[in-house]
PDB file of N, CA, C and O in Angstrom, chain B, residues numbered from 101:
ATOM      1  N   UNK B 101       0.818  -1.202   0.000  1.00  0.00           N
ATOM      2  CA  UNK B 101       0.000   0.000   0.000  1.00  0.00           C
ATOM      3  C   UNK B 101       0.858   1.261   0.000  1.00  0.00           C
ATOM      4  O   UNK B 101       0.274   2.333  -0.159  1.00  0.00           O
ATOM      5  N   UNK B 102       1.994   1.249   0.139  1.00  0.00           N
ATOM      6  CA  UNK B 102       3.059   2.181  -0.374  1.00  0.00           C
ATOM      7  C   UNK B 102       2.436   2.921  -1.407  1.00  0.00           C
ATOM      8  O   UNK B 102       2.411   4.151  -1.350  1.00  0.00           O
ATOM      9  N   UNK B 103       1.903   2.261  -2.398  1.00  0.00           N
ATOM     10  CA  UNK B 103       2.002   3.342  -3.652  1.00  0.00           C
ATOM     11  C   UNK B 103       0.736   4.390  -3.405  1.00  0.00           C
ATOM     12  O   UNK B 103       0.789   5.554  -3.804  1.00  0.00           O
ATOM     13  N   UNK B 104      -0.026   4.025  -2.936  1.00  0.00           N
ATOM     14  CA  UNK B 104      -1.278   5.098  -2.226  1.00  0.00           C
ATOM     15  C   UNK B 104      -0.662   6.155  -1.183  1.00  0.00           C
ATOM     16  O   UNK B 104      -1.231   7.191  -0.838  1.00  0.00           O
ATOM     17  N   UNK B 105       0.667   5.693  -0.714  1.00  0.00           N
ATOM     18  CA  UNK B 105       1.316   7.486   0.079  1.00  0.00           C
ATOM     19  C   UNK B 105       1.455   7.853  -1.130  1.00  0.00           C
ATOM     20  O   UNK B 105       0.420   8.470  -1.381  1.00  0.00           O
ATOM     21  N   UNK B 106       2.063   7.851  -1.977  1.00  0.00           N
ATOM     22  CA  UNK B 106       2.997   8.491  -2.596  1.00  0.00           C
ATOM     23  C   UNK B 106       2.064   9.847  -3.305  1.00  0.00           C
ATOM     24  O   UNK B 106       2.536  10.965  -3.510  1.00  0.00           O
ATOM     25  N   UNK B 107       0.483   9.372  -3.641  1.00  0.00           N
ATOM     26  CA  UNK B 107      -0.522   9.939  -4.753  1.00  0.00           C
ATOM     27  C   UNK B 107      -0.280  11.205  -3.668  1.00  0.00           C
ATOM     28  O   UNK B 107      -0.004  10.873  -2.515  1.00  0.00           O
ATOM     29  N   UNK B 108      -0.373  12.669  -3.989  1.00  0.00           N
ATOM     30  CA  UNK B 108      -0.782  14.099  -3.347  1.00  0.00           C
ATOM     31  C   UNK B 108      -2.278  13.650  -3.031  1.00  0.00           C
ATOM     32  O   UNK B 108      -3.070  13.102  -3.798  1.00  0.00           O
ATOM     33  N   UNK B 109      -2.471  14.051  -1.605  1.00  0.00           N
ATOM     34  CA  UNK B 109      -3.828  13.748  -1.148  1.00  0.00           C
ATOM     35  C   UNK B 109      -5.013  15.229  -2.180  1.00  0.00           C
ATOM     36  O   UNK B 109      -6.171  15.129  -2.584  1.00  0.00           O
ATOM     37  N   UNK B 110      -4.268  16.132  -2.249  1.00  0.00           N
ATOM     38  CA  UNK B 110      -5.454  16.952  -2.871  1.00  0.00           C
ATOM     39  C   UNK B 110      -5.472  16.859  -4.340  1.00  0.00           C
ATOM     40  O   UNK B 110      -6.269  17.602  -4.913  1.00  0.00           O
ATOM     41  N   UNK B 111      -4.490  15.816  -5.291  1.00  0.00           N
ATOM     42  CA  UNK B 111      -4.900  15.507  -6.289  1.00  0.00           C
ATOM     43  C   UNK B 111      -6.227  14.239  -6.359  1.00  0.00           C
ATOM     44  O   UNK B 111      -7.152  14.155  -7.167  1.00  0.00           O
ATOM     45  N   UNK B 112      -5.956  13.531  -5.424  1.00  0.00           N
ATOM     46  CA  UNK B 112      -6.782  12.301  -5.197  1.00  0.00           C
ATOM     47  C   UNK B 112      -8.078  13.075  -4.969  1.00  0.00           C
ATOM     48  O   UNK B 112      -9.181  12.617  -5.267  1.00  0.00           O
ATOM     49  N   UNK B 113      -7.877  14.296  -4.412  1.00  0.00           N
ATOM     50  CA  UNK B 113      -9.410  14.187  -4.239  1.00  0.00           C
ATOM     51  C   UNK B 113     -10.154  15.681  -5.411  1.00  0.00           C
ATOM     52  O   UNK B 113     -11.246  16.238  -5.303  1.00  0.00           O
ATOM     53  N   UNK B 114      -9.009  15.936  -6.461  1.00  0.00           N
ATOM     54  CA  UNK B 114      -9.569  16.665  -7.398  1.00  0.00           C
ATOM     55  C   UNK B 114      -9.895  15.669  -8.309  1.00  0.00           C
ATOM     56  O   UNK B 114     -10.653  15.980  -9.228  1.00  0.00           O
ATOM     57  N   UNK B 115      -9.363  14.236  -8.220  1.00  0.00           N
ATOM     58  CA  UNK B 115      -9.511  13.625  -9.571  1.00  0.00           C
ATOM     59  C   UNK B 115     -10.970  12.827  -8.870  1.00  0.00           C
ATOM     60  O   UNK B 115     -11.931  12.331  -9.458  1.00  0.00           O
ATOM     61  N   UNK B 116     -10.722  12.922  -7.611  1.00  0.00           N
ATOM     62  CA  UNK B 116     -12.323  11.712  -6.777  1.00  0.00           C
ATOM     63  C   UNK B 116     -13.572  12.572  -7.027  1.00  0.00           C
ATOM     64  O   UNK B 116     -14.666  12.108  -7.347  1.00  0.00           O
ATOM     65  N   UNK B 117     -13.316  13.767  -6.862  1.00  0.00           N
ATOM     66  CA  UNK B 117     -14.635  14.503  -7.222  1.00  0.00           C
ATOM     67  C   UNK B 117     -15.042  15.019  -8.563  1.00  0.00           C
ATOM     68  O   UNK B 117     -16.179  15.361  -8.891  1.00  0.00           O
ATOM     69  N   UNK B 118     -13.688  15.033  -9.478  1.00  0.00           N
ATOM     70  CA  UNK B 118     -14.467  15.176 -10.978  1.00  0.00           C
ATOM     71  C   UNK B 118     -14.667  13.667 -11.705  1.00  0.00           C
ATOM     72  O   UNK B 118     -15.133  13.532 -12.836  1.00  0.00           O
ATOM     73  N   UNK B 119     -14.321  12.791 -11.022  1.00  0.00           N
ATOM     74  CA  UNK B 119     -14.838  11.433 -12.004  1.00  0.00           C
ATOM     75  C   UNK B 119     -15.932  10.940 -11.048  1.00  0.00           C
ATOM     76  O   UNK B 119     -16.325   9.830 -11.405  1.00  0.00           O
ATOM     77  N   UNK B 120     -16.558  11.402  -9.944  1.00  0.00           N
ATOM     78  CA  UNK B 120     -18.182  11.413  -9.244  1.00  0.00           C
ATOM     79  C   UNK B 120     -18.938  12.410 -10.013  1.00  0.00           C
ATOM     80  O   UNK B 120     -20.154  12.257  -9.901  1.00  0.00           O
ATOM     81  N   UNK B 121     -18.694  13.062 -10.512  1.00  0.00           N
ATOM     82  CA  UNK B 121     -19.408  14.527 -11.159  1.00  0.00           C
ATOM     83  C   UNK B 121     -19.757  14.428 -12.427  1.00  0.00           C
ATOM     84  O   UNK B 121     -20.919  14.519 -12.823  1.00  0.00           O
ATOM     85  N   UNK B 122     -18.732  14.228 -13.161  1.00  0.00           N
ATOM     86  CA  UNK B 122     -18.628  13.370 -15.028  1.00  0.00           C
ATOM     87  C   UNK B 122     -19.398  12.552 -15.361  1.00  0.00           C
ATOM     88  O   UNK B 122     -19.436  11.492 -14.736  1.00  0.00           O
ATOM     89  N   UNK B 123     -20.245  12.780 -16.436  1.00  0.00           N
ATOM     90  CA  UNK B 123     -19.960  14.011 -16.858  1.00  0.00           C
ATOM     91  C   UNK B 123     -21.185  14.829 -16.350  1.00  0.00           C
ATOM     92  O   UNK B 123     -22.118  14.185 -15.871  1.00  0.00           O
ATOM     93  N   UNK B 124     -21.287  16.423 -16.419  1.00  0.00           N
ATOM     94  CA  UNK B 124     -22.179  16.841 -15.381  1.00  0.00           C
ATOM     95  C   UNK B 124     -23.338  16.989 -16.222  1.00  0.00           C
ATOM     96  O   UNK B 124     -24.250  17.446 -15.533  1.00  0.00           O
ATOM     97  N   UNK B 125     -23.702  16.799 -17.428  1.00  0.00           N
ATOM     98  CA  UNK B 125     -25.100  16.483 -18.153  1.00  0.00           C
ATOM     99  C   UNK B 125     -25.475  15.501 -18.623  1.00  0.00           C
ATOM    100  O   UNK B 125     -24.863  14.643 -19.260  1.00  0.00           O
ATOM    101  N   UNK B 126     -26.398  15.569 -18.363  1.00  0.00           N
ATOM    102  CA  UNK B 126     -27.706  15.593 -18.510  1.00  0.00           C
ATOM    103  C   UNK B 126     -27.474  15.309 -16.594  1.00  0.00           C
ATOM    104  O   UNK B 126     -27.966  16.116 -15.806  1.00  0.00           O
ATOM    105  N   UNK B 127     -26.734  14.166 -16.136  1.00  0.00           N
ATOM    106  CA  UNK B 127     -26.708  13.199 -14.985  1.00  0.00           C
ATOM    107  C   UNK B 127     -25.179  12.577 -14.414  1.00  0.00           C
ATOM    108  O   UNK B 127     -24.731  11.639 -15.073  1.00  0.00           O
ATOM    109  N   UNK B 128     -24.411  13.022 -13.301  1.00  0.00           N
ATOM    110  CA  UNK B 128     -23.683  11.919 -13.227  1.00  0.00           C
ATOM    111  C   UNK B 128     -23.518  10.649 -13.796  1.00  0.00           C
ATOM    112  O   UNK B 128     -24.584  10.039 -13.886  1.00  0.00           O
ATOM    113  N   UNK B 129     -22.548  10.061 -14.202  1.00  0.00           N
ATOM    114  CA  UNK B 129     -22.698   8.632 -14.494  1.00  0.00           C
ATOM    115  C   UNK B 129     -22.734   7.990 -13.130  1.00  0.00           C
ATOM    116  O   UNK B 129     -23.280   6.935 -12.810  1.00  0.00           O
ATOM    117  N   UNK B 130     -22.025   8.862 -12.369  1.00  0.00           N
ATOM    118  CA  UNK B 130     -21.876   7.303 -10.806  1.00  0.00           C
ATOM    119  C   UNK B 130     -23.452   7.672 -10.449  1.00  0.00           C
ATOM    120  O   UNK B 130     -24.312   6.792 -10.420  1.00  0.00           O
ATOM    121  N   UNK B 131     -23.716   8.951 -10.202  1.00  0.00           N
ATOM    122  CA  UNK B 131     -25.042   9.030  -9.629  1.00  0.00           C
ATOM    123  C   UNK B 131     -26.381   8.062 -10.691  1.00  0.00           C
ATOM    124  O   UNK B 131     -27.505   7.805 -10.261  1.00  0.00           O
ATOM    125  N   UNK B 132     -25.853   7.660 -12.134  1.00  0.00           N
ATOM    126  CA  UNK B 132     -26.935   7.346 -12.879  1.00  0.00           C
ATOM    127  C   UNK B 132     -26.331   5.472 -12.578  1.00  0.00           C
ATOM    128  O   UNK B 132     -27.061   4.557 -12.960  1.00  0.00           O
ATOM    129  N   UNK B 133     -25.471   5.280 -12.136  1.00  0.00           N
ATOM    130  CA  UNK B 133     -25.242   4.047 -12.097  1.00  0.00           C
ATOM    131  C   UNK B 133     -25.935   3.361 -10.782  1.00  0.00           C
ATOM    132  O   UNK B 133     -26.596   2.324 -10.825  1.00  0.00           O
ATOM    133  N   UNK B 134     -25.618   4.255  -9.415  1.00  0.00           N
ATOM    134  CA  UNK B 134     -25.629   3.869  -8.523  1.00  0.00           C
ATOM    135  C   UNK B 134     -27.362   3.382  -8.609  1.00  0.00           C
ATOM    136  O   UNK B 134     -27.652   2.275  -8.157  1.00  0.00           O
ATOM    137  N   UNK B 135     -28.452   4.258  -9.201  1.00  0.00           N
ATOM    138  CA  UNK B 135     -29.672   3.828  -8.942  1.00  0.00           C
ATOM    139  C   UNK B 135     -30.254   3.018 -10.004  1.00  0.00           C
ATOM    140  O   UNK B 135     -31.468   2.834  -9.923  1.00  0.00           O
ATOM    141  N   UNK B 136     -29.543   2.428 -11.117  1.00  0.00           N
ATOM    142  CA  UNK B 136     -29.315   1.222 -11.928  1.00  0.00           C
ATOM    143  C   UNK B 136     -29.485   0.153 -10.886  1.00  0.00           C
ATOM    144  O   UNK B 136     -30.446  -0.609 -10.780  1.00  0.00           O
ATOM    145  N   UNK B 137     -28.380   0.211 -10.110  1.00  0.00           N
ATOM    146  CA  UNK B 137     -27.588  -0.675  -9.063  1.00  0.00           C
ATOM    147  C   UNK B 137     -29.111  -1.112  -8.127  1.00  0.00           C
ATOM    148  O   UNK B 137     -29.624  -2.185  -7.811  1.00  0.00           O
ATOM    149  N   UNK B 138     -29.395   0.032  -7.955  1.00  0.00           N
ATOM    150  CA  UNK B 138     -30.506  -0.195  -6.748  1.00  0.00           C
ATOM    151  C   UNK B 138     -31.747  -0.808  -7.239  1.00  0.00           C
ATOM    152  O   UNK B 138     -32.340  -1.583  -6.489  1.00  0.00           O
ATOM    153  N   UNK B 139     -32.321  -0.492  -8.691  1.00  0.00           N
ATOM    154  CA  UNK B 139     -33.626  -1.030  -9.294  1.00  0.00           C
ATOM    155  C   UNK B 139     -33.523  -2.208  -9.896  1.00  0.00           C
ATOM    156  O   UNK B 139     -34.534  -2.799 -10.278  1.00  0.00           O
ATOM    157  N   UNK B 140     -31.745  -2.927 -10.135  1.00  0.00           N
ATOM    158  CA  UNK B 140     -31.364  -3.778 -10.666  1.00  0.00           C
ATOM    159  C   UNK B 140     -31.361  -4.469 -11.929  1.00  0.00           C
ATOM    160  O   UNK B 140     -31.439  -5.628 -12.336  1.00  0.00           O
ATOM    161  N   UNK B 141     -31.193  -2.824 -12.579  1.00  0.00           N
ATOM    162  CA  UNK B 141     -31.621  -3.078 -14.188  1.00  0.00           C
ATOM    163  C   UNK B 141     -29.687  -2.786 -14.475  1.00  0.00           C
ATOM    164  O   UNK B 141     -29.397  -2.535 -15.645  1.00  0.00           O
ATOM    165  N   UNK B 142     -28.727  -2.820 -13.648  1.00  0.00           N
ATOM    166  CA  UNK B 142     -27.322  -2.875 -13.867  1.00  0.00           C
ATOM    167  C   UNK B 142     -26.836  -3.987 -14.186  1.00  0.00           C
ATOM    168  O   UNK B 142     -26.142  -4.582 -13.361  1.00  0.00           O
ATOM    169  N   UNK B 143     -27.079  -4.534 -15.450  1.00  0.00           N
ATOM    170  CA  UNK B 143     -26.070  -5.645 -15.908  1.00  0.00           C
ATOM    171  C   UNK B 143     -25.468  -5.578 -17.340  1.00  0.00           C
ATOM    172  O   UNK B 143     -24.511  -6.291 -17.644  1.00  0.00           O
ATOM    173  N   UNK B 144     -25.836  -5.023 -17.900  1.00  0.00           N
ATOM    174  CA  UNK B 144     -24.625  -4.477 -19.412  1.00  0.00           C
ATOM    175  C   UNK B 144     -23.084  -4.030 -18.611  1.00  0.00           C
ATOM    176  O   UNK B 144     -22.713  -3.202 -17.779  1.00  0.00           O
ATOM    177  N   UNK B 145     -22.485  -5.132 -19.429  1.00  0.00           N
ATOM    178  CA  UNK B 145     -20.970  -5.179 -18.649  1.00  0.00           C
ATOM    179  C   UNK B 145     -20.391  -3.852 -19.025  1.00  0.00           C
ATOM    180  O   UNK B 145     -19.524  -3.298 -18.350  1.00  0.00           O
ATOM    181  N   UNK B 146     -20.938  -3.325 -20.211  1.00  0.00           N
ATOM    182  CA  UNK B 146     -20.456  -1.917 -20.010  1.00  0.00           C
ATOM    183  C   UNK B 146     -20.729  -0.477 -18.914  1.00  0.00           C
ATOM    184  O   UNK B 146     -19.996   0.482 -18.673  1.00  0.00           O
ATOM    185  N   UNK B 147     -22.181  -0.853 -18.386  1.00  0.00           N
ATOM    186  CA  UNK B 147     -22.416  -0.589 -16.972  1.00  0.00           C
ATOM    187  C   UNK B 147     -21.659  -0.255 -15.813  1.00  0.00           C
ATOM    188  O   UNK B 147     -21.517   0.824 -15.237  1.00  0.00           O
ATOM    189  N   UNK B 148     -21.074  -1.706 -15.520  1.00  0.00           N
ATOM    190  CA  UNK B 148     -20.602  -2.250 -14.423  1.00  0.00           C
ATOM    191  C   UNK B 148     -19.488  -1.626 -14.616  1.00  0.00           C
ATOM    192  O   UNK B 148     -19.034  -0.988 -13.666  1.00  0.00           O
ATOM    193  N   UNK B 149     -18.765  -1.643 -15.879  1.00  0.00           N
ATOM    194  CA  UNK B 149     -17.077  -1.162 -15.594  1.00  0.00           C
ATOM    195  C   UNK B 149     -17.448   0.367 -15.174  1.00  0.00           C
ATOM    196  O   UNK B 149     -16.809   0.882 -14.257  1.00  0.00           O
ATOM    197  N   UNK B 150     -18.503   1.119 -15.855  1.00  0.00           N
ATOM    198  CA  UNK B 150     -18.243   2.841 -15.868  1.00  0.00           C
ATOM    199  C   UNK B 150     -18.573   2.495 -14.217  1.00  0.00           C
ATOM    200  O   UNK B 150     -17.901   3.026 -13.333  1.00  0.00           O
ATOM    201  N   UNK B 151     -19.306   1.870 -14.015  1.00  0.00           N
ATOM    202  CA  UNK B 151     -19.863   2.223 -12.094  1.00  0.00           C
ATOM    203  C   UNK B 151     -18.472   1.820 -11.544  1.00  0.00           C
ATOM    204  O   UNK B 151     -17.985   2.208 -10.482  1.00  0.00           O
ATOM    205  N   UNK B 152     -17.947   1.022 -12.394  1.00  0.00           N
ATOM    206  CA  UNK B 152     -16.356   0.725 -11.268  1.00  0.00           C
ATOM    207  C   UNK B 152     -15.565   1.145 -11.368  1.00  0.00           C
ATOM    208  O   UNK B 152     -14.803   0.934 -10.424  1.00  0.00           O
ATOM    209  N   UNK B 153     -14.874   2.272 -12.741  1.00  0.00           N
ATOM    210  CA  UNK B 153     -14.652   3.748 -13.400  1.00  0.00           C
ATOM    211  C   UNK B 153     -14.891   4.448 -12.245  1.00  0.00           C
ATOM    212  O   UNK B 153     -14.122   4.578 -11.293  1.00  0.00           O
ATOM    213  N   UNK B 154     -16.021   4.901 -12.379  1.00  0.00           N
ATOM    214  CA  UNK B 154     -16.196   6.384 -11.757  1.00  0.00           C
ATOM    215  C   UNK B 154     -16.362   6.476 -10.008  1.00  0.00           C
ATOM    216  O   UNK B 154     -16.660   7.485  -9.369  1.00  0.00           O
ATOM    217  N   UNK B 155     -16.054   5.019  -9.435  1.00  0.00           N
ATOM    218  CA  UNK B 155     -16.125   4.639  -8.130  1.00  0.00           C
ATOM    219  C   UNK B 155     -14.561   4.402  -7.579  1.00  0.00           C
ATOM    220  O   UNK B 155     -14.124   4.407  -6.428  1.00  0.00           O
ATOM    221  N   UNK B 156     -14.093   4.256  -8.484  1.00  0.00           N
ATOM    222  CA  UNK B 156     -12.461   3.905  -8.552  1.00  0.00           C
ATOM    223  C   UNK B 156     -11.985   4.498  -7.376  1.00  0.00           C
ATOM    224  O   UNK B 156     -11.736   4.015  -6.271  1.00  0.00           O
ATOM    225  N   UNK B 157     -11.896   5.776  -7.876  1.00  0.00           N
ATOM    226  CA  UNK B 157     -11.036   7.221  -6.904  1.00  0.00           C
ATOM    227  C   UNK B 157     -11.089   7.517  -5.393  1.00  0.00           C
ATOM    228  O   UNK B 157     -10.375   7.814  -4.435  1.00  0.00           O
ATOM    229  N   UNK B 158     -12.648   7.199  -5.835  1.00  0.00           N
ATOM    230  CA  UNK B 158     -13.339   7.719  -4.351  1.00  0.00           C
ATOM    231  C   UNK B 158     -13.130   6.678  -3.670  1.00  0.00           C
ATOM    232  O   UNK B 158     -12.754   6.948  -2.530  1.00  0.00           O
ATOM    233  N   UNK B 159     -13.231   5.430  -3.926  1.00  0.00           N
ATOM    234  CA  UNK B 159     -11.968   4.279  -3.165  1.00  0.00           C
ATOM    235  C   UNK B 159     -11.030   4.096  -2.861  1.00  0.00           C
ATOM    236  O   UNK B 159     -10.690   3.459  -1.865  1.00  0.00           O
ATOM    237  N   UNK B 160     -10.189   4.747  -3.853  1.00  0.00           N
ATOM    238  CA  UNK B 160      -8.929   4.848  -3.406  1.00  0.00           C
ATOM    239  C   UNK B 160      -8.663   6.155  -2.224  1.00  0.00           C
ATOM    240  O   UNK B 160      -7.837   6.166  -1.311  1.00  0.00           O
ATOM    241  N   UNK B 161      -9.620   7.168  -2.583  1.00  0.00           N
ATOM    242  CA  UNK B 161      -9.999   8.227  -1.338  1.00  0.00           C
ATOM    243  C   UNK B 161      -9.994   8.330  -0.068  1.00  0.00           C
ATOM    244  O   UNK B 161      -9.510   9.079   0.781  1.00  0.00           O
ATOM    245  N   UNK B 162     -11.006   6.894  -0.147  1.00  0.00           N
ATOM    246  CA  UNK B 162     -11.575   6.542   1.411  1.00  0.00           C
ATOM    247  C   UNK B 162     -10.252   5.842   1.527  1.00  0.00           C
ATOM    248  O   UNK B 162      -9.676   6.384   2.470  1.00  0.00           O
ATOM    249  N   UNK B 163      -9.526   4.937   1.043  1.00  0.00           N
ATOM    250  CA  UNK B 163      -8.304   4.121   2.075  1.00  0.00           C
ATOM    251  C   UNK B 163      -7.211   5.093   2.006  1.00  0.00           C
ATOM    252  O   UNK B 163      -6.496   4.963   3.000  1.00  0.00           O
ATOM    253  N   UNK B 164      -6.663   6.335   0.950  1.00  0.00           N
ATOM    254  CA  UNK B 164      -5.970   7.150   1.756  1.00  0.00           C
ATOM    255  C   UNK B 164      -6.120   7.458   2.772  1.00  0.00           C
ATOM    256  O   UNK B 164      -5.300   7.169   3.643  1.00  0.00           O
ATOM    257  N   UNK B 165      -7.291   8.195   3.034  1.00  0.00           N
ATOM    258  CA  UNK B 165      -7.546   8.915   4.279  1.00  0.00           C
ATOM    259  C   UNK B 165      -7.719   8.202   5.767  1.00  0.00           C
ATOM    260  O   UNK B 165      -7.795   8.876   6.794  1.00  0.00           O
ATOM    261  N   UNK B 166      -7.761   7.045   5.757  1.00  0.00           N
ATOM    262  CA  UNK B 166      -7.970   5.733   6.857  1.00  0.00           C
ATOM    263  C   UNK B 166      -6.530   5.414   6.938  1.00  0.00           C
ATOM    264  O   UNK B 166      -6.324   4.719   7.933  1.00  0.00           O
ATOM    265  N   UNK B 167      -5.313   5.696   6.173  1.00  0.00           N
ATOM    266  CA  UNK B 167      -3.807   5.539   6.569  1.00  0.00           C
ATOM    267  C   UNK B 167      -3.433   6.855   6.823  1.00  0.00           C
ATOM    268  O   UNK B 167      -2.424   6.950   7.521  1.00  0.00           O
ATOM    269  N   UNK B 168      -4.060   8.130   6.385  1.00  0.00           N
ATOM    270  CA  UNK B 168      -3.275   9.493   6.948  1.00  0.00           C
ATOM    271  C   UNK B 168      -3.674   9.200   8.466  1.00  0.00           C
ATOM    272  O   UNK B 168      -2.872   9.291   9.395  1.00  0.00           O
ATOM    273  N   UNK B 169      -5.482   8.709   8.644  1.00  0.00           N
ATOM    274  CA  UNK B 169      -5.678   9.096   9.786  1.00  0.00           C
ATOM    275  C   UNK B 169      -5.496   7.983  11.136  1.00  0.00           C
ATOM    276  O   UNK B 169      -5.898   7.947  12.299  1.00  0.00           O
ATOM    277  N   UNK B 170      -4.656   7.130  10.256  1.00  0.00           N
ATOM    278  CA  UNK B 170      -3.994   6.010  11.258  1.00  0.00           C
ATOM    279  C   UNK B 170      -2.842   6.308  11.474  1.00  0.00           C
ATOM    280  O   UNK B 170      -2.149   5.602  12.207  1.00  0.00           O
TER     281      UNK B 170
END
């Protein structure tokens, strides 16, 4: 997990909040994925990768910030 110090924490979280945001019309994609996810009409594998795309960052987000704040 070395290579997650190394990322600048305020790039991680310029790149976590514009690939949650992207694109910003019509709809987020994460926001248009996530309620795919929930009505369970999410199974076009092309789907699944953009929801795991645009979820990426903000994952890698949350476990930076759980080793700064350890």
């Amino acid at each position: 997990m070395a290579w997650i110090d190394r990322i600048p924490l305020g790039l991680l979280i310029a790149i976590a909040i514009w690939m949650a945001l992207a694109p910003f019309t019509p709809e987020p994609h994460l926001w248009e994925k996530l309620k795919m996810l929930k009505s369970g009409t999410l199974t076009r594998p092309l789907d699944i990768f953009d929801l795991f795309f645009h979820s990426l960052p903000l994952v890698l987000l949350a476990i930076k910030l759980m080793r700064v704040k350890s």
